[in-house]
C-alpha positions in Angstrom: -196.4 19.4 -137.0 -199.7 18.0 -138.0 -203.2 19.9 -136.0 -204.6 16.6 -134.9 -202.1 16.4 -131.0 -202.7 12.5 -131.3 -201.1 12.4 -134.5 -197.4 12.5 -134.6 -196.7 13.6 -138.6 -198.9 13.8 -141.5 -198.4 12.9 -145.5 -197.5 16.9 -145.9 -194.9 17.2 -143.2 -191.5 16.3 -143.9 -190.3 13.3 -141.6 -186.5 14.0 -141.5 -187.1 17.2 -140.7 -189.6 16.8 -137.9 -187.1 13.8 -136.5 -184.3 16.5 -136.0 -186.4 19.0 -134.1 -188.1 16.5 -132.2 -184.4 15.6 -131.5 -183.8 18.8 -129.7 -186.7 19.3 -128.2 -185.7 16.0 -126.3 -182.3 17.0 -125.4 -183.4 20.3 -123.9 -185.8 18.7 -122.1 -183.5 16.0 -120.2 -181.4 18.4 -119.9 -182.9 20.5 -117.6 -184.6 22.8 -119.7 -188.9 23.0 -119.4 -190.8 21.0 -122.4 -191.2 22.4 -125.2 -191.8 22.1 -129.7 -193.7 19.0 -128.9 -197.3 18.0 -128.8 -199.3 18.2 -125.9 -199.9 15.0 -125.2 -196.1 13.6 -125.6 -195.3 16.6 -123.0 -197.5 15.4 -120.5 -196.2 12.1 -120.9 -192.5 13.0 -120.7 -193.2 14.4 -117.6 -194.7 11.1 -116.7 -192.0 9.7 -117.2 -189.0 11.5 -115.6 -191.6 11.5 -112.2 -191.5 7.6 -113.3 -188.0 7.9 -112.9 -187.3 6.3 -116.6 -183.9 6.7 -117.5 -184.1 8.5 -120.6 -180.4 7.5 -121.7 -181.6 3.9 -121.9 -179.7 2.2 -119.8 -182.8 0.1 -118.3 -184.8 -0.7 -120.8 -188.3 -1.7 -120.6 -188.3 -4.6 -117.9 -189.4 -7.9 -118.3 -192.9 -8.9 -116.4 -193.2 -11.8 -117.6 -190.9 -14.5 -119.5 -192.6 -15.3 -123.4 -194.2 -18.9 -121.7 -195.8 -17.3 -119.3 -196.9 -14.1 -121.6 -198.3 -16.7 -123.9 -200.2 -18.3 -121.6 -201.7 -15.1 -120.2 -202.4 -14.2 -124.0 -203.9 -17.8 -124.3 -206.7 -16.7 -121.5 -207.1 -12.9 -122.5 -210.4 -11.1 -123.8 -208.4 -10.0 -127.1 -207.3 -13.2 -127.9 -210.4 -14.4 -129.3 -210.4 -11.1 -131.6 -206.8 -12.1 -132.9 -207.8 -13.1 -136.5 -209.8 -10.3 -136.8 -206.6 -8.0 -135.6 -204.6 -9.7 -138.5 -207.2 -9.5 -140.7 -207.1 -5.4 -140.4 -203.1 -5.3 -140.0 -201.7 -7.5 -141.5 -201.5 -6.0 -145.1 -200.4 -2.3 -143.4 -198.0 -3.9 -141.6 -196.6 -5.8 -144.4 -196.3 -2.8 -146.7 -194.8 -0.4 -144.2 -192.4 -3.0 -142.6 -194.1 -2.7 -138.8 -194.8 -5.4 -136.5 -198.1 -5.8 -135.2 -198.2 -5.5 -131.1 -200.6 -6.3 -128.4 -200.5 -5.9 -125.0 -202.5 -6.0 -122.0 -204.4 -2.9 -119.7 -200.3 -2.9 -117.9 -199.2 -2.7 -121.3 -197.2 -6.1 -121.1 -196.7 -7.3 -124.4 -198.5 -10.4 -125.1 -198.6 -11.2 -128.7 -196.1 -10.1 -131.5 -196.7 -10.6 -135.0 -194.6 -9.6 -138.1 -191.1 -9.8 -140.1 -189.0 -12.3 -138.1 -186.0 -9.2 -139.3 -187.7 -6.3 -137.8 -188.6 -8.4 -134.4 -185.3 -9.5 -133.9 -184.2 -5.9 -134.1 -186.8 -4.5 -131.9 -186.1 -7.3 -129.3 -182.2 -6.4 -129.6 -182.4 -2.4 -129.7 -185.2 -1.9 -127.1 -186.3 -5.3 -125.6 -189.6 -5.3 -127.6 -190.7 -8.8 -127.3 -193.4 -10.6 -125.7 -193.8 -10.4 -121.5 -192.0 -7.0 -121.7 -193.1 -4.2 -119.9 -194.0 -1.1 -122.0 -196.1 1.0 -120.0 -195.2 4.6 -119.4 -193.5 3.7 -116.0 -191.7 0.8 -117.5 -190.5 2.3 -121.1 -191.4 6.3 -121.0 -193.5 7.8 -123.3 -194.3 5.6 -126.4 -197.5 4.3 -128.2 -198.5 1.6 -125.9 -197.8 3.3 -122.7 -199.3 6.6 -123.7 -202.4 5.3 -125.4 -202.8 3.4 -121.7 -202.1 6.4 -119.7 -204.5 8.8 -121.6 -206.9 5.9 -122.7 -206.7 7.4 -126.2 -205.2 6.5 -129.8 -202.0 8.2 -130.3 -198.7 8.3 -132.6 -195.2 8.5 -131.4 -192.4 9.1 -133.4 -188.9 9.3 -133.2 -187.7 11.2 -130.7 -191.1 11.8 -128.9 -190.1 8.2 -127.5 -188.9 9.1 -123.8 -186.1 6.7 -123.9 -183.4 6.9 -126.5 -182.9 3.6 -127.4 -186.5 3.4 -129.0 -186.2 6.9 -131.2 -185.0 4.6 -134.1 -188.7 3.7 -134.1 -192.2 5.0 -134.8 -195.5 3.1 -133.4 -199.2 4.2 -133.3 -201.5 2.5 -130.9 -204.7 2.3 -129.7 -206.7 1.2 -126.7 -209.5 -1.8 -126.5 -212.2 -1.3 -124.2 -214.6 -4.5 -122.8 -218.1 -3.5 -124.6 -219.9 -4.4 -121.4 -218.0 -2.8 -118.6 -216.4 -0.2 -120.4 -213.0 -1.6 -119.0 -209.8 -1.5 -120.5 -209.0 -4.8 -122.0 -205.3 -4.1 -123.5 -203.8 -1.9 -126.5 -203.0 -2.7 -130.1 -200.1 -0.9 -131.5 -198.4 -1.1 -134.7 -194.7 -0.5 -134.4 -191.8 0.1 -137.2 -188.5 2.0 -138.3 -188.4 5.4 -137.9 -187.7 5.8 -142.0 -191.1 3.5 -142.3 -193.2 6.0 -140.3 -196.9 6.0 -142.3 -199.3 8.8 -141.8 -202.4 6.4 -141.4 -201.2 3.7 -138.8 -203.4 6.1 -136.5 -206.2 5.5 -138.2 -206.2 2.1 -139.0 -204.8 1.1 -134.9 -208.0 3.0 -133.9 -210.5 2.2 -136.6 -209.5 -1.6 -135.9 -209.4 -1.1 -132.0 -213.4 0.0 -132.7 -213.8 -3.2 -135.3 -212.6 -5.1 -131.8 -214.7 -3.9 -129.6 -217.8 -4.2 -132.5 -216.8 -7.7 -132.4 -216.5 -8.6 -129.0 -219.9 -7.2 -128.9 -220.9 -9.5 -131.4 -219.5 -12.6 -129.1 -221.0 -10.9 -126.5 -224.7 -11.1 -128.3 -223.8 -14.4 -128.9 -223.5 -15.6 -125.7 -226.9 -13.7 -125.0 -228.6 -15.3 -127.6 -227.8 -18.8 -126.0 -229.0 -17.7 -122.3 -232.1 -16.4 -123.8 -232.6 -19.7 -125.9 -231.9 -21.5 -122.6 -234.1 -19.5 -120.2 -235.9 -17.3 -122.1 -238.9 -19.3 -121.7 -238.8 -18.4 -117.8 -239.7 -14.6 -118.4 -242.4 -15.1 -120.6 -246.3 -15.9 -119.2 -247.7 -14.3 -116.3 -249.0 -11.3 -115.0 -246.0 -10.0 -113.4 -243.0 -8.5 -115.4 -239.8 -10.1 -115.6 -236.3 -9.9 -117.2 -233.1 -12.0 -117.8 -230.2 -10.6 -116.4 -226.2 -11.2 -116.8 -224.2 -12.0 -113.8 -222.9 -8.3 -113.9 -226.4 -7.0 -114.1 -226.9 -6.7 -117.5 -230.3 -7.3 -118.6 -229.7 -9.6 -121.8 -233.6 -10.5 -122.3 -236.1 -7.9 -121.0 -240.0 -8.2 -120.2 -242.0 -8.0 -124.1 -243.7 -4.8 -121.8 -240.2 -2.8 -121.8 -239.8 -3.2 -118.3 -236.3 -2.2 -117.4 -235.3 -0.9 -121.3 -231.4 -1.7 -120.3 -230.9 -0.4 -116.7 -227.7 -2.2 -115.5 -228.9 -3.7 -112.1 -226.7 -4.6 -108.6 -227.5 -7.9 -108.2 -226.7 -9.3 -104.6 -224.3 -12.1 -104.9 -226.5 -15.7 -105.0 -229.3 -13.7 -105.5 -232.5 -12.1 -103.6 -234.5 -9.0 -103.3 -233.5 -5.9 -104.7 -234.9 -2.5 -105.4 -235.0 -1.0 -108.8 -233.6 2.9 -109.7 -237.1 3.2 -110.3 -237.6 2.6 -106.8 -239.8 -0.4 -107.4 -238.6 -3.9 -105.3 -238.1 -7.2 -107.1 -236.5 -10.3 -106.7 -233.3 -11.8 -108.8 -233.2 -15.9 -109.0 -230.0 -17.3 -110.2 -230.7 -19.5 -112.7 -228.0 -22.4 -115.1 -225.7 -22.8 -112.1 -225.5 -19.0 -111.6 -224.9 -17.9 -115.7 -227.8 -16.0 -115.3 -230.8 -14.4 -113.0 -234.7 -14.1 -113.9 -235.8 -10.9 -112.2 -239.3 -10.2 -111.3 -241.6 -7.6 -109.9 -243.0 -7.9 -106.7 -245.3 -5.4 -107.7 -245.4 -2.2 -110.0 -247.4 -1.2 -113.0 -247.3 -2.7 -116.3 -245.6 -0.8 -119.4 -246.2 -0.7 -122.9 -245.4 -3.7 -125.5 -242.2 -3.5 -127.5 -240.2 -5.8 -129.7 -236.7 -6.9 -129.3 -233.9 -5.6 -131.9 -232.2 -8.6 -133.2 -228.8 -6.8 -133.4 -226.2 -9.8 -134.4 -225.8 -8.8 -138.1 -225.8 -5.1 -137.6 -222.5 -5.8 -135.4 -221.0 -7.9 -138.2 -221.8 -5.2 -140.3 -220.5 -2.6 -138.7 -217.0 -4.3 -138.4 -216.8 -4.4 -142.1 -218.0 -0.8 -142.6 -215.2 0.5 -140.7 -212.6 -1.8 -142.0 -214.2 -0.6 -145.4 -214.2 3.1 -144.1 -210.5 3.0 -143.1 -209.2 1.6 -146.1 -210.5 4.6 -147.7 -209.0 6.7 -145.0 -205.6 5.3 -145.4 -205.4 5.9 -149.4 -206.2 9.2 -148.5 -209.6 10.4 -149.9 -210.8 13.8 -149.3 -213.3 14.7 -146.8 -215.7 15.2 -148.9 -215.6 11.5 -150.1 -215.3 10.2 -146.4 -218.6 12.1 -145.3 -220.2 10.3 -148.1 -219.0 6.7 -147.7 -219.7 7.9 -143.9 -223.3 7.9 -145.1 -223.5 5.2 -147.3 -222.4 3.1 -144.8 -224.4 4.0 -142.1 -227.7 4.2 -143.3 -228.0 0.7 -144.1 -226.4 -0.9 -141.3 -228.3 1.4 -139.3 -231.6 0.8 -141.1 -232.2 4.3 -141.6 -234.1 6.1 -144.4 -231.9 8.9 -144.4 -228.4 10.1 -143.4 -227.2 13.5 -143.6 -223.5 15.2 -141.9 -223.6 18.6 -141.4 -221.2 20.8 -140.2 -221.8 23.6 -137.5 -221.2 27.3 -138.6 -219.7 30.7 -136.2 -223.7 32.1 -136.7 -226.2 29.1 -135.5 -226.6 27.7 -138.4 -225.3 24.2 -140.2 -224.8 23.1 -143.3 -225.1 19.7 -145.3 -222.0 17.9 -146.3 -223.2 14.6 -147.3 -226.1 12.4 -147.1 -227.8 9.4 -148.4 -231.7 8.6 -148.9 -234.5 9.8 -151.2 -235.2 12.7 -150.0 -231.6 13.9 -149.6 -231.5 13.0 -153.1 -234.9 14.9 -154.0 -234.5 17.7 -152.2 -230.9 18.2 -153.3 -229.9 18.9 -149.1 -226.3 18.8 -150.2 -224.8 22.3 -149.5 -227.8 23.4 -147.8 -227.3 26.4 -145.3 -229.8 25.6 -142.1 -231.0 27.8 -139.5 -230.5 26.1 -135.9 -234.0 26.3 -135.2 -234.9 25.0 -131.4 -237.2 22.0 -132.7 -234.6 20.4 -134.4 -232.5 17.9 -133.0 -229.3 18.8 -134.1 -229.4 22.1 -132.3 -229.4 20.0 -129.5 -226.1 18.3 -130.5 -225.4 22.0 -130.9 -226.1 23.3 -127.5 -224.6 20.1 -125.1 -221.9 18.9 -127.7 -223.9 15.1 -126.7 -225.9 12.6 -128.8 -229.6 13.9 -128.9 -232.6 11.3 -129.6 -235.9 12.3 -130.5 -239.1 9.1 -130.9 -242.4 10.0 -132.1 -240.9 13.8 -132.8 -243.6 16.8 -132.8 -241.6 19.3 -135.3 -244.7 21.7 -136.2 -242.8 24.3 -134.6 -239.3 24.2 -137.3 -239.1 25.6 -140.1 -237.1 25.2 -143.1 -237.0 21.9 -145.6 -235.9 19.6 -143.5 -238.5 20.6 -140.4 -241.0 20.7 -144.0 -239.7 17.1 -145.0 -240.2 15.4 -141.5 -243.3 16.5 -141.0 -244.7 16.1 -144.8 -243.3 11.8 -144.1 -244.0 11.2 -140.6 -240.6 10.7 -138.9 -240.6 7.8 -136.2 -237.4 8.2 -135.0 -234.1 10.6 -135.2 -230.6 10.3 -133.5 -227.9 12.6 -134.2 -224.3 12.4 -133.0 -221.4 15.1 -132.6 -218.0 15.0 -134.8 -215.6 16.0 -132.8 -212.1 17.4 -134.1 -209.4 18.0 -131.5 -212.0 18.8 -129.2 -213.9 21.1 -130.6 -217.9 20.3 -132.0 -217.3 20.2 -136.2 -220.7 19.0 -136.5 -223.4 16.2 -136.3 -224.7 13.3 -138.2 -228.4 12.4 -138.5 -230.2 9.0 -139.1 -233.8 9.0 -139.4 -236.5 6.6 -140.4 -240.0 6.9 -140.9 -241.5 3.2 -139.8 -239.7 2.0 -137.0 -237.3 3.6 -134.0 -233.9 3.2 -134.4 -232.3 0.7 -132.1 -231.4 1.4 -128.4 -227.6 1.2 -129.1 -227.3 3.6 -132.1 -226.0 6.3 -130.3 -223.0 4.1 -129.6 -223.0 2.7 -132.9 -222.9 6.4 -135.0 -220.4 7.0 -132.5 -218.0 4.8 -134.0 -218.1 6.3 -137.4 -218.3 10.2 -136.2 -215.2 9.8 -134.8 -213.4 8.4 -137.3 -215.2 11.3 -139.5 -212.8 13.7 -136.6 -209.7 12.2 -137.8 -210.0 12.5 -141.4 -210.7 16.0 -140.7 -208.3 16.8 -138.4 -205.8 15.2 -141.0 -207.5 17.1 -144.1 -207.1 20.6 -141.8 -203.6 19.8 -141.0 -202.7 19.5 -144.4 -204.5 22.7 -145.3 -203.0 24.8 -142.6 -199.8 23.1 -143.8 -200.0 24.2 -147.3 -201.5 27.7 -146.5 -198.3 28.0 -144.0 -196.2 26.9 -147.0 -197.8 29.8 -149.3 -197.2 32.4 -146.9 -193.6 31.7 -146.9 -193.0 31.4 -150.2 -195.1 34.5 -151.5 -192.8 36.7 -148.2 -189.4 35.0 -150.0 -190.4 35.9 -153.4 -191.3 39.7 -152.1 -187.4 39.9 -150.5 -185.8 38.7 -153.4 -188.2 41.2 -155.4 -186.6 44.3 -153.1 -183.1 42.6 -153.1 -183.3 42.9 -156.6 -184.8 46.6 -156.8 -182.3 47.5 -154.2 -179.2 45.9 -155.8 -180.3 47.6 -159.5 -180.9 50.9 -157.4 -177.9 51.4 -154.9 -175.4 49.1 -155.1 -175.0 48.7 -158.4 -175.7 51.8 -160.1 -172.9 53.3 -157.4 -170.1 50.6 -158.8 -171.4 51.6 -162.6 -170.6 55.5 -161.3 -167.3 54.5 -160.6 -166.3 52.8 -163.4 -167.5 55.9 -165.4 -165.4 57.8 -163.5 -162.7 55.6 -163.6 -162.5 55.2 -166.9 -162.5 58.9 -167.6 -159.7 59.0 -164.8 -157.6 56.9 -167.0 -158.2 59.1 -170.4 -157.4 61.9 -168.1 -153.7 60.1 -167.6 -153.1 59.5 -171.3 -150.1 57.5 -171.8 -148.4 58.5 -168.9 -147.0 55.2 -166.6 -145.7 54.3 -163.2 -147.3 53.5 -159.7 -150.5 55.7 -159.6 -151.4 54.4 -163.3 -151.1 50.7 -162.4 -153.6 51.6 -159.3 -156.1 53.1 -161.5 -155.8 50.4 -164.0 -156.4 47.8 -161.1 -159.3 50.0 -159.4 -161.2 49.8 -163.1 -160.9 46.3 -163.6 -161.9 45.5 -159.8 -164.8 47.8 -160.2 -166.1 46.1 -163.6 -165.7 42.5 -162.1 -167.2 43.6 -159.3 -170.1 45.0 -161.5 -170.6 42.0 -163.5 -171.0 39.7 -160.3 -173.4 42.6 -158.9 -175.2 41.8 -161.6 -175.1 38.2 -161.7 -176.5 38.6 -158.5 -179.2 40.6 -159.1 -180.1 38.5 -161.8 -180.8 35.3 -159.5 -183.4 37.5 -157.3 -187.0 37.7 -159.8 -186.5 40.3 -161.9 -188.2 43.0 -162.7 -189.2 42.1 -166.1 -191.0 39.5 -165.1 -193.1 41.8 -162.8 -193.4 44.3 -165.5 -194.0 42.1 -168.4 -194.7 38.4 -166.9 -194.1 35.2 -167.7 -193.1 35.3 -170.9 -190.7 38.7 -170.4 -189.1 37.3 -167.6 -188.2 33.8 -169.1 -186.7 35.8 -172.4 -184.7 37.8 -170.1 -183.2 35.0 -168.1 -182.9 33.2 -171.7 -180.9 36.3 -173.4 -178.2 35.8 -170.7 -177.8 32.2 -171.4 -174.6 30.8 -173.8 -177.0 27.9 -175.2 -179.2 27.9 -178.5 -182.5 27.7 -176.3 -186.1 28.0 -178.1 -189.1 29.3 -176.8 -192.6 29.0 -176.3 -194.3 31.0 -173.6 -197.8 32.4 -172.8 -198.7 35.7 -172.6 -201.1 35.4 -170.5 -200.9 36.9 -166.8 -200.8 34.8 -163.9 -201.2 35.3 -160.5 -197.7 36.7 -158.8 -197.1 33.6 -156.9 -197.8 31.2 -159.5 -195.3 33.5 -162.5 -192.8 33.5 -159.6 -192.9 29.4 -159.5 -192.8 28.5 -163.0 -189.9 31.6 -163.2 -187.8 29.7 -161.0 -188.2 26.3 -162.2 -187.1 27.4 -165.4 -184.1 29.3 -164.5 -182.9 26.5 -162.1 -184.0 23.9 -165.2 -181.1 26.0 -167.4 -178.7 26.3 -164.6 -178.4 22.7 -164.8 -178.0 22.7 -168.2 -175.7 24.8 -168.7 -173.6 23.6 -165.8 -173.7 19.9 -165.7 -175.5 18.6 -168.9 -173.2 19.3 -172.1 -176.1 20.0 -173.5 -176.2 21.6 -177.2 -179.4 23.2 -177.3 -182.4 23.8 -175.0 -186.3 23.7 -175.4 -188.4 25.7 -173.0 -192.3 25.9 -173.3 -195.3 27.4 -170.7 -198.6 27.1 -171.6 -202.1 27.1 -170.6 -203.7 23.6 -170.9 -207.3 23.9 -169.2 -206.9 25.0 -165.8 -203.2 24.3 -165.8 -199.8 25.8 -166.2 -197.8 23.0 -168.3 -194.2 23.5 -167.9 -191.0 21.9 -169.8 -187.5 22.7 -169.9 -186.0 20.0 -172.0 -182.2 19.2 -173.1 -180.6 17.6 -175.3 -177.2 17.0 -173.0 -176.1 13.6 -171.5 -178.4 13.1 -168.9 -178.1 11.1 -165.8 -179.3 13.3 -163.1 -180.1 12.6 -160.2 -183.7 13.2 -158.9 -182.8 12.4 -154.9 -179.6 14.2 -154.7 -179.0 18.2 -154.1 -179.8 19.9 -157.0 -181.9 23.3 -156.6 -184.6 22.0 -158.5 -185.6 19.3 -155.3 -186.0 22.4 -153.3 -188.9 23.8 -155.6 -190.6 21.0 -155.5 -192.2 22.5 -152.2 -192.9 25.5 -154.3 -194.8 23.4 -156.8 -196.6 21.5 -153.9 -197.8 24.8 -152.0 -199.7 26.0 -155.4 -201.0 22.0 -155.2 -199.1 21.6 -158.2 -195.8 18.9 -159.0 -192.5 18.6 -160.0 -191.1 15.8 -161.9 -188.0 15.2 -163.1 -186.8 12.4 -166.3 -183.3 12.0 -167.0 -182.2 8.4 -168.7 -178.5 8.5 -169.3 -177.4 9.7 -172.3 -181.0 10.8 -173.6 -181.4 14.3 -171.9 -182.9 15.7 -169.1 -186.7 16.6 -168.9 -187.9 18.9 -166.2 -191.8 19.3 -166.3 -194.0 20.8 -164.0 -197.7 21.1 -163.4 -199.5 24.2 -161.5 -203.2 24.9 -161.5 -204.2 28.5 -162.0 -206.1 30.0 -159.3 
């Protein structure tokens, strides 16, 4: 189970075998039995539902709230609908590839819009009633991506049998929610929805990196409409001795006083207008102006503030929508960390109009270190991989200390030290925001934008925000995988050290008793001579039970790693498995040592490789070769038999290819009818 709890599987975690535990997870817990072997947040919401009183069993399935005329003309008049192209736009090619349909509903999680194969609808409208106007919050379907994404207000994944009701555990969906840029409102979800067999390790991040691109745009359309009140009335705040601002009808100021008068405060404006008093505690009065689209505010009295010039923000915001559509892309081929901090950076430095961009991540001891950057003086100074002390004057300490976005305009940092405190003093820094990564609710770290002419704008906190948390998923993803593999090693490096004592303790008790006995069985029988009847026959049946009895001991002992191969490696342990095999085979083997777990791996590939051979392949004569290519332990066992097997069925081999993946290493198998089988294997050396 992957580390990230919104994230229902991972690329390392083997689907069918989650599905089946998931599977009884579920029946324990509608059976009576307390929740448990799920993630936290599918818990909670399976509690959800059975105080929702869904019927897990299915029988009701998610209701209908609305017939699909008058869900489409509620999706006709809906915020999102105006960001539909753009929803395609990011979906439509995952969708297509992964055989999901592409699902929007609103903030009561009825299904409004529905796009996708007309094969896979039909289905999802048959099996679970997943079709526009249906009803598929938690208290109408039980736990699934739509109604748990509402109900915690965060991206999640469901799969399989994580889905409450179980009708919909054929299915796997990821969602996320959409929130109105002004208000902060929930506007609706968009999920992406397919077959459980289809499930795809990124629909998480591309459902939330696209549910961000939305909201970036609606901001756009939002600055749009700004833009044309402030080319309307702008020309009433301007002139005058007293300050004044444009305001929205929900208080927003769209178009503030060139003096920085109310720098963004959100205002209550009394309905028609009037006089109002200011958080600052100054009165002024608000004037509806273009039949109410709008109110000029001004000061009744109050001092005058300093000059400043509006940020024109419109192409930053269509920017930004293709940076994280670019970003995501990137997430969902699966790049490492390491490359998504930097095309973090690249990205936002630019459309940020920052000089310089630099992720760090936190360490146990106060201190930080670089992970990625852009800029010349990242570049000059070489910052990359650079330990830093959390010294008080720097502003990511304070991301450090309150786990919040920290600002800092016009920055005194004579008190820092280090290269970085060196470098923003030595170029005059106007203006520094960093922003907390968080993964899975813990701080990871910060990123920093800086520029040395002009401040940053007023939204960039927001802005950074965007990108540092998709920066938490990949990680949380990357960590998963890690833990995953690291788990995997563990077991494997425990298995070989059993069969390693199975082996010792076979050759040491077991079998060297049963050899005793046919010693003294033997000399039994040259003790009886040719004498016959009843007592003979025994010991002449005893002897041969004891020496079949031996030979299949040692068989035995044989398939645990044996001790040749711990005494002599590689190479001894492969000519010892090769001298018991009835097939010309030649050889070609290192003699270099290798690490235990790695000599164990390539052992067993090689033995299961001939089992096959000389079991199901015909085969004449074998080829086996090991050796050292670089970095990398090249393996081959080759035949020259009939070929034809089978790379998805149950041989042994299939089951080492988890071996092979734990040492980040592969597995492959080539076998063409009638033209041999090839099994070849790559493992890095440690």
């Amino acid at each position: 189970m992957p580390g990230n709890p919104w994230l229902a599987i991972d690329a390392a975690t083997p689907p069918a075998r989650q599905a089946r535990d998931l599977r009884r997870a579920w029946e324990r817990f509608v059976g009576g039995d307390r929740v448990s072997g799920v993630r936290a947040p599918v818990a909670d919401s399976w509690r959800r539902s059975l105080d929702a009183g869904v019927d897990p069993e299915g029988r009701r399935l998610a209701p209908a709230a609305a017939d699909r005329g008058e869900a489409s003309a509620r999706w006709e008049v809906h915020p999102l609908r105006q960001a539909a192209p753009l929803i395609l736009e990011c979906l439509s090619s995952v969708a297509e590839q992964s055989g999901h349909l592409i699902a929007i509903s609103d903030a009561a999680g009825v299904l409004l819009e529905l796009e996708g194969d007309a094969r896979v609808r039909s289905r999802a409208a048959d099996s679970m009633n997943f079709t526009e106007g249906a009803l598929w919050s938690e208290t109408g379907a039980g736990t699934n991506a739509v109604g748990t994404a509402l109900a915690a207000d965060h991206a999640v994944q469901i799969f399989a049998a994580e889905h409450f009701v179980e009708p919909v555990q054929a299915w796997t969906c990821a969602a996320a929610p959409v929130h109105d840029p002004l208000t902060g409102e929930l506007l609706g979800v968009i999920d992406l929805t397919g077959l459980e067999k289809d499930v795809h390790p990124h629909s998480l991040v591309v459902a939330m990196t696209t549910a961000r691109a939305v909201e970036g745009y609606l901001r756009q359309r939002l600055q749009e409409r700004d833009d044309r009140l402030r080319a309307r009335h702008g020309p009433s705040i301007t002139g005058g001795w007293e300050r004044r601002a444009l305001v929205g009808p929900t208080g927003r100021v769209v178009a503030d006083d060139a003096r920085s008068w109310l720098r963004g405060t959100r205002l209550e404006l009394p309905l028609g207008g009037g006089e109002i008093v200011l958080p600052s505690g100054e009165r002024a009065v608000a004037e509806p102006v273009g039949q109410g689209e709008a109110f000029v505010v001004r000061e009744l009295r109050g001092a005058r503030g300093p000059s400043r010039h509006p940020d024109d923000e419109l192409r930053l915001l269509a920017d930004e929508q293709a940076a994280l559509r670019r970003l995501a892309a990137a997430a969902a081929r699966g790049a490492s960390p390491a490359e998504v901090f930097t095309a973090v950076a690249d990205e936002v430095g630019p459309l940020l109009g920052a000089d310089d961009v630099v992720v760090v991540r936190f360490g146990p001891d106060r201190s930080a270190t670089v992970v990625a950057g852009m800029g010349q003086w990242v570049r000059r100074l070489g910052v990359v991989g650079m330990r830093l002390d959390l010294a008080d004057d720097l502003i990511i300490t304070a991301v450090f200390r309150t786990g919040r976005s920290a600002r800092a305009d016009d920055h005194d940092d004579r008190g820092a030290s280090g290269p970085i405190a060196r470098h923003l003093r030595r170029t005059s820094t106007r203006s520094a925001v960093a922003s907390p990564i968080t993964v899975e609710g813990r701080l990871w770290g910060a990123m920093l934008a800086s520029t040395r002419h002009e401040h940053l704008p007023a939204d960039v906190e927001e802005r950074m925000g965007n990108f540092t948390e998709l920066v938490g998923v990949v990680i949380a993803n990357a960590e998963s995988r890690e833990e995953l593999a690291a788990s995997r090693a563990r077991a494997i490096a425990a298995g070989d050290e059993a069969r390693r004592r199975i082996q010792r303790d076979l050759h040491d008790g077991a079998q060297a008793r049963l050899v005793s006995t046919v010693i003294a069985l033997k000399l039994a029988r040259q003790a009886l001579g040719d004498a016959t009847g009843p007592a003979v026959e025994l010991v002449d049946e005893a002897l041969a039970n004891a020496q079949g009895a031996t030979s299949e001991l040692r068989e035995l002992a044989h398939g645990a790693l044996p001790g040749a191969l711990s005494d002599g490696g590689l190479r001894a342990g492969i000519a010892a498995l090769v001298s018991r095999v009835r097939l010309p085979v030649s050889v070609e083997v290192t003699a270099q040592r290798l690490p235990t777990a790695l000599e164990a791996t390539a052992y067993l590939i090689v033995a299961e490789a001939l089992t096959n051979t000389v079991r199901h392949a015909r085969a004449a004569s074998a080829q086996v070769a090991a050796v050292i290519d670089g970095g990398v332990l090249q393996l081959e066992v080759r035949d020259d038999g009939i070929g034809g097997a089978r790379s998805d069925g149950g041989s042994g081999l299939l089951g080492l290819r988890d071996r092979a993946a734990a040492l980040s290493g592969e597995l492959r198998i080539d076998s063409p009818p009638g033209h041999g089988t090839v099994v070849s294997a790559r493992l890095p050396i440690p």
